[in-house]
matplotlib code that plots the C-alpha trace (Angstrom):
import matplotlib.pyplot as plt

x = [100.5, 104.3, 105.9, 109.6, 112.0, 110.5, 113.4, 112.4, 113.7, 117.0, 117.7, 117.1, 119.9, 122.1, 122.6, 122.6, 125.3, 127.6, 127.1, 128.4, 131.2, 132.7, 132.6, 134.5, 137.0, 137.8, 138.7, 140.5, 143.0, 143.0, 145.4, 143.3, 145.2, 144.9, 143.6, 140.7, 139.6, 138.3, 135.7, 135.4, 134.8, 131.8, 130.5, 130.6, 129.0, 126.1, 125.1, 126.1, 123.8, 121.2, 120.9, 121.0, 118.0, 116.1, 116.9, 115.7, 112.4, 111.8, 112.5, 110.0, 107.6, 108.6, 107.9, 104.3, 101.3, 99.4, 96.3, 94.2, 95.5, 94.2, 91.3, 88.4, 88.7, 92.4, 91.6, 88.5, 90.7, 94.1, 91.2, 89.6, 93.2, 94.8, 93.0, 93.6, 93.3, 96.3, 98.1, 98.0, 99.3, 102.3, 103.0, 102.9, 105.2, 107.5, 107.4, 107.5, 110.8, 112.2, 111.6, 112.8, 115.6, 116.5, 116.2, 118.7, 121.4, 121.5, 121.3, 123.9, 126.1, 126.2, 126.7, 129.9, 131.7, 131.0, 132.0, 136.0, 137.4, 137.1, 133.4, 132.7, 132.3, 129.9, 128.1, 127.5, 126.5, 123.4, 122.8, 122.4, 120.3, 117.9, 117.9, 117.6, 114.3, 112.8, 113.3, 112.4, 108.8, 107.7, 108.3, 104.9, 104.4, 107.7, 105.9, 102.7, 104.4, 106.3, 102.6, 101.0, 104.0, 103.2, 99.1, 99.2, 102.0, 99.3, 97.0, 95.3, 96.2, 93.7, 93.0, 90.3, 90.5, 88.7, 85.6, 85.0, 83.3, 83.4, 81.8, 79.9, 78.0, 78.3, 81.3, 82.4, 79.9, 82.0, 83.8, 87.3, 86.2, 84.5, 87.4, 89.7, 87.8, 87.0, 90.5, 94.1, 94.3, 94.9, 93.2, 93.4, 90.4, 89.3, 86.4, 85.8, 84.4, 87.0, 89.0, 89.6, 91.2, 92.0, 90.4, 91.5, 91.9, 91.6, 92.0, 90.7, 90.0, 87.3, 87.0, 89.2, 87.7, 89.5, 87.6, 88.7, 87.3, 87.4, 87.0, 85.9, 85.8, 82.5, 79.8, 77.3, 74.0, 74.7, 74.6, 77.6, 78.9, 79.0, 81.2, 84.6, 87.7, 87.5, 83.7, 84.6, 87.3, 84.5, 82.0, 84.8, 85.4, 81.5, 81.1, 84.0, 84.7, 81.8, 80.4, 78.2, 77.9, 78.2, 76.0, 76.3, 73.9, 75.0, 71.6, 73.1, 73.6, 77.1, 78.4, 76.8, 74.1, 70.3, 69.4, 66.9, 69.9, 71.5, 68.6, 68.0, 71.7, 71.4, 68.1, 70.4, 73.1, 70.4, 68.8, 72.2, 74.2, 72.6, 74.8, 73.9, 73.7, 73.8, 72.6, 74.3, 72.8, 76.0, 76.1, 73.7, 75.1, 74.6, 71.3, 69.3, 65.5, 64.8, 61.1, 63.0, 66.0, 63.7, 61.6, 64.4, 66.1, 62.4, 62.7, 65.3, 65.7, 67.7, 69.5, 72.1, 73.1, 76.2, 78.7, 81.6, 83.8, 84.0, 83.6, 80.2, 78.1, 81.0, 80.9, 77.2, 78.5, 80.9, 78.8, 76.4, 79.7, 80.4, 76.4, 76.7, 79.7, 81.5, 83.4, 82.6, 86.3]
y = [83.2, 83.0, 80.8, 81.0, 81.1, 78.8, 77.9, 76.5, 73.1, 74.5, 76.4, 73.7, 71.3, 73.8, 75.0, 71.6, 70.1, 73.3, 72.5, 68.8, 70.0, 72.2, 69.4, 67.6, 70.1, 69.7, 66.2, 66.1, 68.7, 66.3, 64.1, 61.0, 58.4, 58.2, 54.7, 55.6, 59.4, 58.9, 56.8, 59.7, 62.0, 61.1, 59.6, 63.3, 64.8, 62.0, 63.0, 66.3, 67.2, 64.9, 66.0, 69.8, 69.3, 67.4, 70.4, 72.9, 71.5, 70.3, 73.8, 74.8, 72.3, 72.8, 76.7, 76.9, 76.3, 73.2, 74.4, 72.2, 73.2, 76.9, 78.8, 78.3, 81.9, 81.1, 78.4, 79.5, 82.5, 80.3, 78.1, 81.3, 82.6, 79.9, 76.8, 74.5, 71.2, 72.2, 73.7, 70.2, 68.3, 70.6, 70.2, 66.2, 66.7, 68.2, 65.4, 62.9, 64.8, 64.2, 61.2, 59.6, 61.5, 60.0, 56.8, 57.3, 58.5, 55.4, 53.3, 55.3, 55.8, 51.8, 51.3, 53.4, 52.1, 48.8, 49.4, 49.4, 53.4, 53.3, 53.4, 55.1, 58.2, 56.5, 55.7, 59.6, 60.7, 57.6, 58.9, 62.8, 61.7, 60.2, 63.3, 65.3, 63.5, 63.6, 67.5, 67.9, 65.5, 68.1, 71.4, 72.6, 72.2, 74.4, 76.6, 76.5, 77.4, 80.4, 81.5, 80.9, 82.7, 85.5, 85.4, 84.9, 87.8, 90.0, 87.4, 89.5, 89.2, 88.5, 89.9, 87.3, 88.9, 91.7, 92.5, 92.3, 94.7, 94.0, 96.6, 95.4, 96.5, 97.6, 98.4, 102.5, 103.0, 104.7, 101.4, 102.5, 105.9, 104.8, 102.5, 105.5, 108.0, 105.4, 103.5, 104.7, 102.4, 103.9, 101.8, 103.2, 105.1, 106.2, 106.9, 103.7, 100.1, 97.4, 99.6, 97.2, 94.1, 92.5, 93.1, 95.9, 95.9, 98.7, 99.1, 101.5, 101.0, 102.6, 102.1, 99.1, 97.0, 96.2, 96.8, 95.5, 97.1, 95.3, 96.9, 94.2, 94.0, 95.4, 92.6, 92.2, 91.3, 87.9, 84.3, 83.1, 80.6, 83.7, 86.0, 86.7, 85.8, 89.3, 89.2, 85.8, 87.3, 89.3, 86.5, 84.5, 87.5, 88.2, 84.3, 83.5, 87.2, 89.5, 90.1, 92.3, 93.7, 97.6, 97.8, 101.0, 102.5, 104.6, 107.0, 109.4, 106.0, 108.0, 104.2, 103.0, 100.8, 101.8, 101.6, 99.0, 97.0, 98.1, 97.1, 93.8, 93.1, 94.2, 91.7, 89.2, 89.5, 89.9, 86.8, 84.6, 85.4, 84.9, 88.3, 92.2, 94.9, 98.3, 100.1, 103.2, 105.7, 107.1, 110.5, 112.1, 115.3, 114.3, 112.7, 114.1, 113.0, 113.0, 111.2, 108.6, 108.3, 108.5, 105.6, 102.9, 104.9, 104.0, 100.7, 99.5, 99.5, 102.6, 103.5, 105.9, 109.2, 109.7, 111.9, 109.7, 112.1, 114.6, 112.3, 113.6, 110.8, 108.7, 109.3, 108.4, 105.3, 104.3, 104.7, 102.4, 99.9, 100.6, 100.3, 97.0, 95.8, 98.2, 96.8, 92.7, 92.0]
z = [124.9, 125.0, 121.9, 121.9, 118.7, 115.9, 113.7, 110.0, 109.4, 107.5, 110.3, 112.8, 110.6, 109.8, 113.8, 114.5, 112.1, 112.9, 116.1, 115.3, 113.4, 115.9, 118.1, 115.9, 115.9, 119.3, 119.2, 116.6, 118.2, 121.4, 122.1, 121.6, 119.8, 115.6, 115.8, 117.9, 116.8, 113.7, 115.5, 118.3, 115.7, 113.6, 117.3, 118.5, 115.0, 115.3, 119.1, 118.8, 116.3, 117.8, 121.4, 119.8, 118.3, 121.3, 123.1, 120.9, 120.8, 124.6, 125.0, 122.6, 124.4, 128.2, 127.3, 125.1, 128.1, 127.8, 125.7, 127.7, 131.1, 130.3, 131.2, 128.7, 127.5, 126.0, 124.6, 122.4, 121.8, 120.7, 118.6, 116.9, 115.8, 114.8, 116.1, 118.5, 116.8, 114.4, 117.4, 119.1, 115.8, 115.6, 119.1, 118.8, 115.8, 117.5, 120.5, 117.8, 116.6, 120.0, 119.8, 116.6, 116.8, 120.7, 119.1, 115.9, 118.5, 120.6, 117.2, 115.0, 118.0, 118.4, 115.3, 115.0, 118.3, 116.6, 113.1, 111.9, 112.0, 108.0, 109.0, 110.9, 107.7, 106.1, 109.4, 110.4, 106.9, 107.2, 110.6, 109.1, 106.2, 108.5, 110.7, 108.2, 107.1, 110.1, 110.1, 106.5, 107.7, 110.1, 107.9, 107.8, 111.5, 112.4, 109.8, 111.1, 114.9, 113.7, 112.9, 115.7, 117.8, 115.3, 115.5, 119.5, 120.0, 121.2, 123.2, 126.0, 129.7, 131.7, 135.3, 136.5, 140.5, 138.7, 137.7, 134.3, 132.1, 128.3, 125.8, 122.8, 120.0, 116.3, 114.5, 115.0, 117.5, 120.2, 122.0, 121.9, 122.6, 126.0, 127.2, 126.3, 128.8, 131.5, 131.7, 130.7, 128.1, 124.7, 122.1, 118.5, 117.8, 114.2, 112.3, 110.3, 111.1, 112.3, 114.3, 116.6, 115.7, 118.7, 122.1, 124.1, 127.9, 130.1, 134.3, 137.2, 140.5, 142.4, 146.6, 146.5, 143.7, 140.5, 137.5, 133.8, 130.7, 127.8, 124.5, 121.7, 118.0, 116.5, 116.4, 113.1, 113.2, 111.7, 112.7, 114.4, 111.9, 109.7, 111.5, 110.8, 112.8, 114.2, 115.4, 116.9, 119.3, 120.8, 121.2, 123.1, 125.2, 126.2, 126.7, 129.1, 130.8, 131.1, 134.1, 133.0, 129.3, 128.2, 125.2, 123.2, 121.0, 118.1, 118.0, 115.2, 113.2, 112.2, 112.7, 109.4, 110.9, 111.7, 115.3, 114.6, 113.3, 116.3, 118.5, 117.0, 118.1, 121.4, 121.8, 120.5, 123.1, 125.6, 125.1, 124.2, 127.8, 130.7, 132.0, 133.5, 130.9, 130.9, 128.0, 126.5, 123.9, 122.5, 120.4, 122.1, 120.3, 117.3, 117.2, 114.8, 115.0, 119.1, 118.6, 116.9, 118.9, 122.2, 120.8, 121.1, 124.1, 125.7, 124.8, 127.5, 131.3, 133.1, 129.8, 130.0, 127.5, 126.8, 124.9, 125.0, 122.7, 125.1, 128.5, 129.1, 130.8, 131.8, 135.5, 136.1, 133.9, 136.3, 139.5, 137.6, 138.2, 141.8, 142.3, 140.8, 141.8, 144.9, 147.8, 146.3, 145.5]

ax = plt.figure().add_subplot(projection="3d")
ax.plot(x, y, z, "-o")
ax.set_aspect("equal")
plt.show()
């Protein structure tokens, strides 16, 4: 999600009254007559400074996407990261902003033509004070924007012409790995929980249908009101964009969690989205105790083994796809 350039409020009055005095500048090196440029001058500093803030913010405004005018996906997203009700208030602020600060233009620009050029001084600096207030009122929304222009920098693009795939399970139990070898994407891969901290997209394209892989943040086996900011960028992502669900299985429990944990999950997911999944036993290699790695492996429909380290498994994975989904878009 695109935010542009979120000045703080000092920054906002100090652009705007350099602004206003440069425009003063200029007048007073014209040739308006004495008797009238004083007037002229403080008139210039007052809308100057005025219409360079209404035009900071309605570009700020004309620029960030109406929240509500976005698929549902982006907006659980925006209201997991940084939520949407507070996104909304600072938004208003800012419109609020605009509008105050129309309306003490027109009155302090009135007020000047109509007072006597000794004035017209004092006029301006009660017009500035005034802006200045309104600025200083809405500090902690310009604050709370930077943020969110920060916090949404890496919002996922979303292809929805394509089929989507999303990939969930544990934390560490091969995710990344398998978006890695299926896709070009490069998600960073490591040996500890949490990799993932955002969710990771991936592309191929197989007999003219688009597929998009996406890689989310390790699930727990935990209620949602429970799980983390993290976990809940995964939950959006399976609720709003998978078409059907990779779930892995970690069966050398290398990943930290038990398979029963791991299955319990997986029966979780199963019975929350009404969506297709494909079950992967991941690790093969490493699996340790066959009887008890073949007793949950026997415990889902068409599962598939895979060594997703070395790629091994990844093509009968991706003709599952095409089976599923070949030639429909």
């Amino acid at each position: 999600m695109f935010i542009p350039t979120i000045p703080t409020a000092d920054e906002m009055l100090d652009k705007a009254f350099r602004r206003a005095k440069k425009a003063a500048n200029k007048i007073r090196t014209s040739k308006i007559p004495r008797n009238l440029k004083s007037k002229r001058i403080e008139e210039a500093r007052v809308k100057t400074a005025s219409q360079n803030i209404q035009e900071t913010f309605n570009n700020i405004l004309d620029k960030v996407p109406d929240i509500e005018s976005l698929p549902m996906f982006y907006q659980d997203y925006i209201d997991v990261v940084i939520g949407v009700d507070q996104m909304k208030k600072s938004l208003g602020a800012l419109n609020w902003a605009v509008g105050i600060i129309s309306k003490l233009e027109n009155e302090y620009v009135f007020k000047i033509r109509r007072s006597g050029p000794e004035n017209s001084s004092k006029i301006r600096r009660e017009a500035f004070g005034r802006i200045s207030s309104v600025i200083n009122r809405i500090e902690d929304d310009l604050e709370f924007l930077d943020y969110a222009k920060i916090k949404l920098k890496n919002t996922p693009t979303i292809d929805f012409d394509a089929v989507t795939v999303v990939i969930a399970g544990f934390p560490n139990v091969g995710k990344s790995t398998l978006l890695r070898k299926m896709t070009s994407a490069e998600p960073k891969v490591a040996d500890y929980p949490f990799t993932t901290k955002g969710i990771q997209i991936g592309h191929f394209e197989k007999k003219w249908t688009k597929y998009q892989i996406i890689d989310t943040p390790g699930l727990l086996d935990r209620p949602v009101k429970e799980m983390n900011d993290i976990e809940l960028r995964a939950m959006v992502a399976l609720e709003y964009l998978a078409e059907v669900i990779i779930y892995i299985f970690d069966v050398s429990e290398t990943c930290g969690y038990s398979l029963e944990s791991q299955f319990k999950l997986y029966e979780d997911i199963n019975n929350l989205y009404d969506t297709p999944m494909i079950c992967i036993f991941n690790k093969i290699d490493l699996a340790e105790n066959v009887k008890y790695r073949d007793k949950y492996i026997n415990m889902v429909d068409d599962p598939l083994l895979l060594n997703a380290a070395e790629g091994v498994g990844v093509n009968d994975l991706i003709k599952r796809l095409e089976e599923f989904y070949g030639g429909k878009r």
